[in-house]
C-alpha positions in Angstrom: -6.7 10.0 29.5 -9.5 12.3 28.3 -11.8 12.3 25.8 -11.0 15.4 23.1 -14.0 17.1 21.8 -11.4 18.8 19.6 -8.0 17.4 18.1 -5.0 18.4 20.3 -0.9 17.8 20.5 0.8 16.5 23.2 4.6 15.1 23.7 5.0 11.9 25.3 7.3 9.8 26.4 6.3 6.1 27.1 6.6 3.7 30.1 9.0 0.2 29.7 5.6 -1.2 30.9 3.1 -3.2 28.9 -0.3 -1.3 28.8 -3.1 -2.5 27.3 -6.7 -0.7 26.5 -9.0 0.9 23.7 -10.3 4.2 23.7 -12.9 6.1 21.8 -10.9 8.2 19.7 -7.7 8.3 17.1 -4.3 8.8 17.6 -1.4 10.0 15.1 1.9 9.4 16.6 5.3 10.9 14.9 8.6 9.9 16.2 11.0 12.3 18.0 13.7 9.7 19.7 13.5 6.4 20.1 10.8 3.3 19.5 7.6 2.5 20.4 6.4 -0.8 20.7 2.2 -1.2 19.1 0.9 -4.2 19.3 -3.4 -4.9 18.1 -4.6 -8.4 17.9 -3.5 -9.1 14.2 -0.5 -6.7 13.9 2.8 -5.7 15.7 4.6 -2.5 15.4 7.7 -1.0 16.0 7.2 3.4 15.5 10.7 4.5 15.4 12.5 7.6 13.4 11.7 6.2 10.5 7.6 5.5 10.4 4.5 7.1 11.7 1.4 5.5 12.8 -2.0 6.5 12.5 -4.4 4.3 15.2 -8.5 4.7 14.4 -11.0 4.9 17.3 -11.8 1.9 19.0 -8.9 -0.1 18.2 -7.9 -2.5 21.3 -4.1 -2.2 21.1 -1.1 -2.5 24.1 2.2 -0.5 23.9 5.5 -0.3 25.6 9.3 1.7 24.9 12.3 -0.4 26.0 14.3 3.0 25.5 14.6 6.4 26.0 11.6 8.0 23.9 9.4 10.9 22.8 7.0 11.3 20.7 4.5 13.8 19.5 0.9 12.4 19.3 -2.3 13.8 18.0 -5.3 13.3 19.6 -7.7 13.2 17.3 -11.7 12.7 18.4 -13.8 9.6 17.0 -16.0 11.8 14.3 -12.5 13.8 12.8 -10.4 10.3 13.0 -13.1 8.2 10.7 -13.3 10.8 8.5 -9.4 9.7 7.3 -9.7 5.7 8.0 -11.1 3.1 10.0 -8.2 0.7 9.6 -4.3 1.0 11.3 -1.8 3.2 8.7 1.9 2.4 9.7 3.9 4.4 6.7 7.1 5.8 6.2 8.2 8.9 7.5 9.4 10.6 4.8 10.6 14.4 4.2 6.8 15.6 3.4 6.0 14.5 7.2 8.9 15.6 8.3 8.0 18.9 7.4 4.4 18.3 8.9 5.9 17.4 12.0 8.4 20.6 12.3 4.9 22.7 11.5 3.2 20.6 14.4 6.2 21.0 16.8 6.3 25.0 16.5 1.9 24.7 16.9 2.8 22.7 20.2 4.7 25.0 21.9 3.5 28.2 20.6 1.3 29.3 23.7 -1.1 31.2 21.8 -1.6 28.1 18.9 -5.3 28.3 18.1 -7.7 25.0 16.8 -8.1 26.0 13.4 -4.2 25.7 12.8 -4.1 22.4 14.7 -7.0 21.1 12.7 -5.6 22.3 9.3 -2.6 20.2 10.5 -4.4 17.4 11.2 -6.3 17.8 7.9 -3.0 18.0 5.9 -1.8 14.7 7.7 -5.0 13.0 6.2 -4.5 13.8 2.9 -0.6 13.0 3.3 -2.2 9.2 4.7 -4.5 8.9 2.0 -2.1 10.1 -0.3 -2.1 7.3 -3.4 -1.1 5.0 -0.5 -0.2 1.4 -1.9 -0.5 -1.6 0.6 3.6 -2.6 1.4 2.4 -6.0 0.5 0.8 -4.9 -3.2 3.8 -3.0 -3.8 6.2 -6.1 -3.2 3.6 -8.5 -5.2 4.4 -5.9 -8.4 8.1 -5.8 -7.6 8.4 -9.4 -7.8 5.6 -11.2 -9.8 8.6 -12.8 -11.0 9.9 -14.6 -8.2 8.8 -16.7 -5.4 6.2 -15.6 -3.8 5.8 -16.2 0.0 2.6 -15.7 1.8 4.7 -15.1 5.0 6.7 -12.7 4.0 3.2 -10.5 2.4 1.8 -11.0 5.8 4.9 -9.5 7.7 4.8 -6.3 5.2 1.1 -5.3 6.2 2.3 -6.6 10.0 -0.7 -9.1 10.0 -0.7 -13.1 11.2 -0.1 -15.0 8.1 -3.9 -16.9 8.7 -5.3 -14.0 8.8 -3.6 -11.8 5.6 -5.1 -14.0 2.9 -8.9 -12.6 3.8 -7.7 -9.2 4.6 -6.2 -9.3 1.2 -9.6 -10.7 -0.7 -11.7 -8.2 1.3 -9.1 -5.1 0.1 -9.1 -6.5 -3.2 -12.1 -8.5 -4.5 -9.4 -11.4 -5.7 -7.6 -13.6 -4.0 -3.1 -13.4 -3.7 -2.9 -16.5 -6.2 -5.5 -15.1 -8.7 -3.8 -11.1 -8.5 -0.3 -12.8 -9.2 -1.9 -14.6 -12.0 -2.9 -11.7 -13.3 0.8 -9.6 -12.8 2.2 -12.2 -14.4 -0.4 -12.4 -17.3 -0.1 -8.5 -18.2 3.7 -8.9 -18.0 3.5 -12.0 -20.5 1.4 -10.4 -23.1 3.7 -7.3 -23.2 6.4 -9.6 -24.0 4.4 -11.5 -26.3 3.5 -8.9 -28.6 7.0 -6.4 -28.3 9.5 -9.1 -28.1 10.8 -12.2 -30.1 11.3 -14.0 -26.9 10.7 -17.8 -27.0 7.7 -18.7 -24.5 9.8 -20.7 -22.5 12.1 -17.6 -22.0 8.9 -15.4 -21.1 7.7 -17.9 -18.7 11.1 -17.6 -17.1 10.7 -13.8 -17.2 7.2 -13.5 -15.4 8.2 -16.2 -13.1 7.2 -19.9 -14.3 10.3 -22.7 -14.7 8.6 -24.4 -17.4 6.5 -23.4 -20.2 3.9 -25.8 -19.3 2.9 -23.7 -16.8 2.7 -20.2 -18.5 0.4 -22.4 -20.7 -1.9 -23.4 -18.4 -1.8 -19.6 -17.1 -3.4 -18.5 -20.9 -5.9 -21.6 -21.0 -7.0 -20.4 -17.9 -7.4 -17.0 -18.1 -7.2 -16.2 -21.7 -9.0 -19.8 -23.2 -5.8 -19.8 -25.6 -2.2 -20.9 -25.9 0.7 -18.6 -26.0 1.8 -19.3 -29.5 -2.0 -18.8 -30.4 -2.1 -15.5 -29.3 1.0 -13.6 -30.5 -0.2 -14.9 -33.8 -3.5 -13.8 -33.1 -1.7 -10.1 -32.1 0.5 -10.1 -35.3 -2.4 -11.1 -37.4 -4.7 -8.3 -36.2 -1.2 -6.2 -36.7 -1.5 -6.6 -40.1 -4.7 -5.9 -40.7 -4.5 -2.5 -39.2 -1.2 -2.0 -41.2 -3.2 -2.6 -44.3 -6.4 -0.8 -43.0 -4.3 2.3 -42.9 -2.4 2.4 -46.1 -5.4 2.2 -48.0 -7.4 4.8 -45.9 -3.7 7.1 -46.8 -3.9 6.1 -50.6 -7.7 7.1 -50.4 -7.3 10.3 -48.9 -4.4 11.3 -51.4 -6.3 10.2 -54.2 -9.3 12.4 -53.3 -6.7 15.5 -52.6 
């Protein structure tokens, strides 16, 4: 396999036999037909019609395709490749890649395809990886702050051992799981402390605590208060405003 000094296309189809190796530079592989199977030493990967996987430089990984396959893969040298991310992407293949891939496809086999089109292809693909992209595992945490939360099943969304999500986690986000589910649950409970009449024990339920003891503990915690001490504390400072502004009204009408 050489080494490209400039990004280029090619279609492959993939042996049924396990390979294993690294190689100093990037690869961006969109399905055609059928599944690959990616494996690095904390994640495993299935590519199939409905994902694409971008692979950085460097990144000891084996592969195999227990069916009939093609796919259309970018090679992508080391200094273009960090440029968009040093880490695995494995994200859905929606209509906007789709598109890119259709534009790819008709660069591939156009004879007289030139690098500047290729690259501007490749360039669109980063910003489509980098696009607002939300870790599978973040995105389930704010779906479902108010359920149970299993460490194993995060782990299996971002395709990473379960011993070895929790630090990829605190290095991605400064916090650990337990302390940014706190904190969902937190934000959700003050929203419904100061817009609803919901008992406390009905918002603990809500944001995902069986008993209010424990939404409690949550506000001592966090917020060095009770719940019942800090709706009243909102509805307090409520009132204040109100009052603030009716009088600032009644002074500007009186000097009109």
């Amino acid at each position: 396999m050489k080494q490209p000094n400039i990004p280029y296309l090619e279609n492959i189809c993939f042996e049924n036999t396990i390979h294993k190796h690294v190689h100093n530079f990037g690869h961006l592989i969109l399905p055609l037909q059928g599944t690959l199977n990616l494996q690095t030493d904390r994640q495993s990967m299935i590519v199939d019609l409905k994902h694409i996987l971008f692979l950085p430089p460097k990144y000891e990984h084996s592969y195999f395709s227990q069916d009939r396959n093609k796919f259309l893969v970018f090679f992508i040298p080391a200094f273009i490749a960090e440029s968009c991310s040093n880490e695995v992407k494995f994200l859905d293949f929606d209509a906007q890649w789709q598109a890119l891939r259709f534009l790819m496809l008709n660069e591939y086999q156009n004879p007289t395809t030139n690098t500047t089109a290729i690259k501007q292809l490749l360039y669109y693909s980063f910003h489509l990886i980098q696009r607002g992209h939300e870790f599978a595992s973040l995105r389930y945490l704010r779906e479902n702050y108010h359920s149970r939360i299993s460490l194993k099943i995060l782990a299996q969304l971002e395709h990473y051992e379960a011993n070895y999500y929790s630090q990829w986690f605190e290095k991605k986000m400064g916090i650990n799981v337990q302390t940014f589910l706190h904190n969902l649950r937190l934000a959700e409970a003050k929203r419904l402390l100061t817009e609803t009449n919901f008992s406390i024990l009905d918002i603990a339920q809500q944001v995902g605590y069986e008993y209010q003891a424990s939404l409690t503990r949550l506000f001592k915690q966090y917020e060095g208060t009770t719940p019942q001490k800090y709706r009243k504390k909102f509805k307090e400072q409520g009132k204040k405003t109100f009052i603030s502004l009716r009088i600032s009204s009644l002074i500007v009408f009186i000097i009109e």
